[in-house]
Each structure stands twice: as structure tokens, then as C-alpha cells.
N, C-alpha and C positions, 0 to 999 in steps of 0.2 A: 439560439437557433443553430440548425446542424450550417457546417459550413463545408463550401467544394475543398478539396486538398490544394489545392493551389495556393491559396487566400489563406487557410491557415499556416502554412510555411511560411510564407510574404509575413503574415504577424506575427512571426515567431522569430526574436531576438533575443537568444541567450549570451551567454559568455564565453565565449570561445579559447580558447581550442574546445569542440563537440566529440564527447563519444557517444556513438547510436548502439545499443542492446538490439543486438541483430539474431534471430535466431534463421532466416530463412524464409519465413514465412509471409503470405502476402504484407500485411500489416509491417511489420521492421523492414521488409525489401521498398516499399514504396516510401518509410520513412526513411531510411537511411540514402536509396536513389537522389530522394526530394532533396535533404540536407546536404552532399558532394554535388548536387547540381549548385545550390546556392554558394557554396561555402567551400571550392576546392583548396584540397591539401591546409585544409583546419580539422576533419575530419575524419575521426578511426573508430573501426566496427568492433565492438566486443561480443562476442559468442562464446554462451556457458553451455557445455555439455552436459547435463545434469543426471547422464550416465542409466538412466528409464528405460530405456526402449533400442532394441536393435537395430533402429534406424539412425539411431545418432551418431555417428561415424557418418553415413551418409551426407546427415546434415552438415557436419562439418565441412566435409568436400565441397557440397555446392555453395556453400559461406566464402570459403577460401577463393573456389574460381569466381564467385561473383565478386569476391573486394577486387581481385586481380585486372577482373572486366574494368573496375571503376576506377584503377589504381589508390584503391584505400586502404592504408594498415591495417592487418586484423590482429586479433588478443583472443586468445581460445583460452581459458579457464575450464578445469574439468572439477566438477562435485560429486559427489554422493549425495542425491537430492531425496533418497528415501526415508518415508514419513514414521516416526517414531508411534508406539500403543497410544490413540486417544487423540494423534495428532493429524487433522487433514492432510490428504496428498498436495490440495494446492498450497495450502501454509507452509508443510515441509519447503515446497520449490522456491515458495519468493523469498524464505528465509534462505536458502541456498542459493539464490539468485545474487542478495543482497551481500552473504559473505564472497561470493565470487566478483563483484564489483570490487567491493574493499581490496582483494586481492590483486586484481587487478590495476587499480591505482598504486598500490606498492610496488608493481612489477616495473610499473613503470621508471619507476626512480630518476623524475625528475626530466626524461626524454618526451616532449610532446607530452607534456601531463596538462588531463583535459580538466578544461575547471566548471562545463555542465556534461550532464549525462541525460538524453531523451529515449524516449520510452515511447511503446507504437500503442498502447493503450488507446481507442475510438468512442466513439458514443454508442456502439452498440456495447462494449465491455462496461461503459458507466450504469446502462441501463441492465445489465446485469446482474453487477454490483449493487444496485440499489433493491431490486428484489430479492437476490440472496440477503441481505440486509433486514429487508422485511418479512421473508422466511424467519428467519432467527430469530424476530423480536428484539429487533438493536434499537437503539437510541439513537440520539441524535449524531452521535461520534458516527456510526455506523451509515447512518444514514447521509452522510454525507458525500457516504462512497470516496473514489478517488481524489485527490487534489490533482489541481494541474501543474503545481508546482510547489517545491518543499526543498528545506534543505536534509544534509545529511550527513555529519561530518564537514569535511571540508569542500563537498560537492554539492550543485544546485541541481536537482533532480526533475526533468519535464514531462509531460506530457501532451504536445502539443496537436496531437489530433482528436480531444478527448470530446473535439466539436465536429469530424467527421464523421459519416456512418461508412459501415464495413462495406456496402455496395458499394460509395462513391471508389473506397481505395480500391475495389477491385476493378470498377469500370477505368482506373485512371493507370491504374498497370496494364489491363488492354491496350490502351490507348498506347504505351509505352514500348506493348509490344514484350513485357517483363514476365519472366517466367519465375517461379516458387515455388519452395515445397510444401506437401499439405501432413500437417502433422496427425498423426491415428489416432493421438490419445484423446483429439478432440472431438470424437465419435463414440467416445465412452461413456455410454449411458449411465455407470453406473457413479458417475460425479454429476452433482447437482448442478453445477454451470450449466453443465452438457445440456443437463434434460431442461433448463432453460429455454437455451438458445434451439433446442433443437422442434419444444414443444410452446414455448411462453411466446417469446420472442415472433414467428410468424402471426399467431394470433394476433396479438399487439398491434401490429405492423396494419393488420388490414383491418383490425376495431378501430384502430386510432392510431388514426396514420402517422400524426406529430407527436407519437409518443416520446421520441427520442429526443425531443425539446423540452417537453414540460419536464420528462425524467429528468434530465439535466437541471432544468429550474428548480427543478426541488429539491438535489441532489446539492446545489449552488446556494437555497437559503438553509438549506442543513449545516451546512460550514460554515457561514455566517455564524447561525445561532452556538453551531458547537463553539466558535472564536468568543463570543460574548461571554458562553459557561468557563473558559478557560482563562478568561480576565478575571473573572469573578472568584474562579477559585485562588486562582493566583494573591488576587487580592487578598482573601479571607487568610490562605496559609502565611501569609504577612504578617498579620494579625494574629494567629494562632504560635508564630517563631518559638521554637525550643534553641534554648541553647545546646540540648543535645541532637548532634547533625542526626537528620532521618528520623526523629520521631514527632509524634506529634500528640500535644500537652490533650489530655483529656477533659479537664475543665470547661477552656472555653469552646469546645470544640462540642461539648455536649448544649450549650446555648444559643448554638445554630440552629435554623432551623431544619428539619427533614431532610426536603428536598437541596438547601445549602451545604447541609452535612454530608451528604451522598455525593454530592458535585465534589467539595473539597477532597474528600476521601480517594474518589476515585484518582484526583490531580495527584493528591500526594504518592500513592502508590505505584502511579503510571511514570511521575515525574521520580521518583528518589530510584525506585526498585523495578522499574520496566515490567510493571504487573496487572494484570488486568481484570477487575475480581468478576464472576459471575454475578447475574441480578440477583441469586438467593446467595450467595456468600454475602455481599453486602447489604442485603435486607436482616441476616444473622448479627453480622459485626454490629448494625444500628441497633439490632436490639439488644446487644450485649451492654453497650453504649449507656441505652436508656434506664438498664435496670443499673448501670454503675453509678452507686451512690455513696460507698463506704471504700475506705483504704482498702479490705482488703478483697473485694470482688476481684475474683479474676477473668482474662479474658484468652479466651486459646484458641483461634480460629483458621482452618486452614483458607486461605485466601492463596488464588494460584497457585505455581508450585512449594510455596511455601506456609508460613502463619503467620497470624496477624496477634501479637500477645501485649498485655500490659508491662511493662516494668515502672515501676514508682506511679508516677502522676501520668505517664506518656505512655501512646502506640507506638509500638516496636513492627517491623516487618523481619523475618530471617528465612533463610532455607538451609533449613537442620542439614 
């Protein structure tokens, strides 16, 4: 169930020293507020310029005087957050989000280095998240939407309003009295979040009003089940061990069942080579699989940006 923003802070014990991902915005100004109220001088604000829009220099500024209001360190990281042929604009940013954390922890060397990082992520971006999920045709990975919490390296990564809705943080910044900026690009119809939040999301809201709960619940045994698929593959690639690191032995891995085989496959490719196949690449590779019968079948499949090929008895991955 959604929870007021108070009650979720009050539950929210990470490990400290906290860096809050601050961009400005209602959402990071009432998380990062909430956490220097709880937690003074444990607390420093990271702001990535992700270098988009004219307005980011702006942003800066009001980041800068608002840590000054709070008296909290800030870390300004600037990226190149533009999205490559073929590549979303939001995937581009969080992938550039994420190396400007990394960068950020190095900057630090060792002064105030924080050892969680929280995230203003709400239960209106899980319910989102779960529709664009169901747009695509994801799986359970997919459908699991956000976690609330993950590791990352050597950092615990949080989420902990992902049980507020975006009304409550804004009625609780009124109350605060707290001013924000509102970012443009979040009126850009022509990204599918947008036309979400801008056409899905009110409907919802007054078809069914606790949408933002059940989303969440389902969103909640989506991760569950996906955690169960990842024991499972875990287990089977145990089972399947090559002695050659990164591949994986064709034999028994053809004696799996289908939907076993599709689960392992995906672990193995996501866990060795951070790849992640389409449902017709790997509906291809199973059937390359199926008709491999003889030494010398071959298998040459592009899987992500790379291929997925045979050598001797075992699945190779490479990016020629």
C-alpha cells in the first residue's frame, strides 16, 4: 500500500554516510530535504548534468543554492547523455546516470565516501514502469519493474519512496513551503513514459483508484518469481560447469527442458557478458540448439551486440 512520505523516511535505514541523486526536481528536493532532516551532516547531494537541454546550467544553480540553504555538500558530474542509433533516450540517460555515480565515488577518494546512494524513484514511476514493461511484452525480469533496493559495485542503491505517490511528495513540499524546478523534457510527448503519465496514468487514477497498490503488488511478486527463475538458473549453470570460463557445454544443456533452457541461457549471457537477448534471438539460438545433433552443426547467431557461436562441444558469446 502507497505510504505518506513521512512514514516512509522514518522506515528507511540505510548505511550511512547517504548520497541522494538530486536533480532538482519535486521528487529528489523532498527526498533529499527528508534525508538532511533525518540525518544531518551524513548527507551529500549528487547532481549529473546530463548536458540535454538548455536548462541545465540552470538546474545546476538552483541545486547548488538549495544544498547551500541545507548546508549539504554537492558533486556535480557532467555527461554526454546522448542516445546512440537504435538506443532509447531514457536507456541512454540512466546508463549515463550510472557512469556518473561511478565517477563520482572515485572523486571522492576516500573523503565522506558514502556507502548508500537513494533515489526519488515514487509509485507513480513503478506504475509506469510496469506498463511500459507491458507495452513491450517483457517477462517477468521486466515486470518486476524497479527494485527497491540493489547492490552495485561497492554501493547499496535505494529507492525508498517507490511506496509514495507523486501527489503525496507534492502536497508534502507545500506543506514545506519548498520550491523546484520543473523539467521540460517531461512534457515531451514524443517519449512513451510521457504519453503515459500524461494519458494512462489519470485514467487509472479515477478507474481504479488503488491502482498504485495492486501495481506495486504485482510489480512485488514479479521479483519474487523472477528471484526463484535466477536460483534455478543458477543452479542448472552448476550443473551445466565448463571448464572453459564463459562458455557453456551443449550436451547437457540440450537436455533441459525449453522453458529451463531459455531461463539458463538468458542467466548465462546476462551473468558472464551483460547481454540481454531479444525473445526472437533466443527463440533462434533454441532452435539452432534443437537441430544440433552432429559435431559438425554450426551455430552463428547474433545475440545483442554480439554472437552467440559454437566452438567444439560449448556456447561461445564474442563481440567481433
Amino acid at each position: 500500500m502507497t505510504l505518506p512520505l513521512d512514514v516512509a523516511i522514518a522506515e528507511f535505514e540505510p548505511e550511512l554516510p547517504l548520497a541522494v541523486a538530486y536533480s532538482g526536481g519535486a521528487d529528489s528536493t523532498a527526498l533529499l530535504v527528508a534525508c538532511q532532516t533525518k540525518w544531518p551532516g551524513q548527507v551529500v547531494a549528487w547532481h549529473v548534468n546530463h548536458g540535454l537541454q538548455a536548462a541545465a546550467a540552470d538546474f545546476e544553480q538552483h541545486c547548488q543554492a538549495r544544498c547551500s540553504q541545507l548546508s549539504v555538500p554537492l558533486e556535480i558530474q557532467r555527461v554526454d547523455a546522448r542516445h546512440l542509433k537504435g538506443q532509447s533516450p531514457e536507456d541512454a540517460a540512466r546508463r549515463a546516470r550510472y557512469e556518473a555515480f561511478d565517477a563520482l565515488v572515485r572523486r571522492r577518494d576516500g573523503k565522506f565516501s558514502p556507502r548508500s546512494v537513494a533515489l526519488a524513484q515514487h509509485a507513480d514511476d513503478q506504475a509506469e514502469t510496469l506498463l511500459l514493461a507491458l507495452i513491450r511484452g517483457a517477462g517477468v525480469a521486466g515486470l518486476s519493474a524497479m527494485p527497491a533496493i540493489w547492490l552495485r559495485g561497492n554501493l547499496t542503491y535505494h529507492r525508498p519512496l517507490l511506496q509514495v505517490s507523486a501527489a503525496d511528495i507534492r502536497c508534502w513540499l507545500a506543506q514545506q513551503q519548498l520550491d523546484f524546478v520543473e523539467d521540460p523534457s517531461n512534457t515531451n510527448q514524443s517519449l512513451t513514459r510521457n504519453r503515459i503519465r500524461a494519458h494512462l496514468i489519470p485514467v487509472l487514477a479515477q478507474t481504479f483508484p488503488q491502482f498504485l497498490d495492486t501495481f506495486g503488488r504485482s510489480a512485488s511478486h514479479a521479483a519474487q518469481a523472477q528471484q526463484l527463475l535466477d536460483e534455478v538458473a543458477a543452479h542448472d549453470a552448476i550443473l551445466l560447469d565448463s571448464p572453459d570460463a564463459g562458455a557453456l557445454p551443449i550436451k547437457p544443456l540440450r537436455e533441459l527442458s525449453a522453458p529451463r533452457q531459455a531461463n539458463v541461457l538468458r542467466h548465462w549471457l546476462k551473468l558472464s557478458y551483460g547481454v540481454v537477448p531479444s525473445t526472437a534471438q533466443l527463440a533462434e539460438l533454441q532452435h539452432q540448439l534443437s537441430a544440433c545433433k552432429t559435431r559438425g552443426h554450426a551455430i552463428h547467431i547474433k545475440v545483442g551486440q554480439g554472437y552467440v557461436r559454437r566452438v567444439g562441444a560449448a556456447l561461445h558469446w564474442y563481440n567481433p
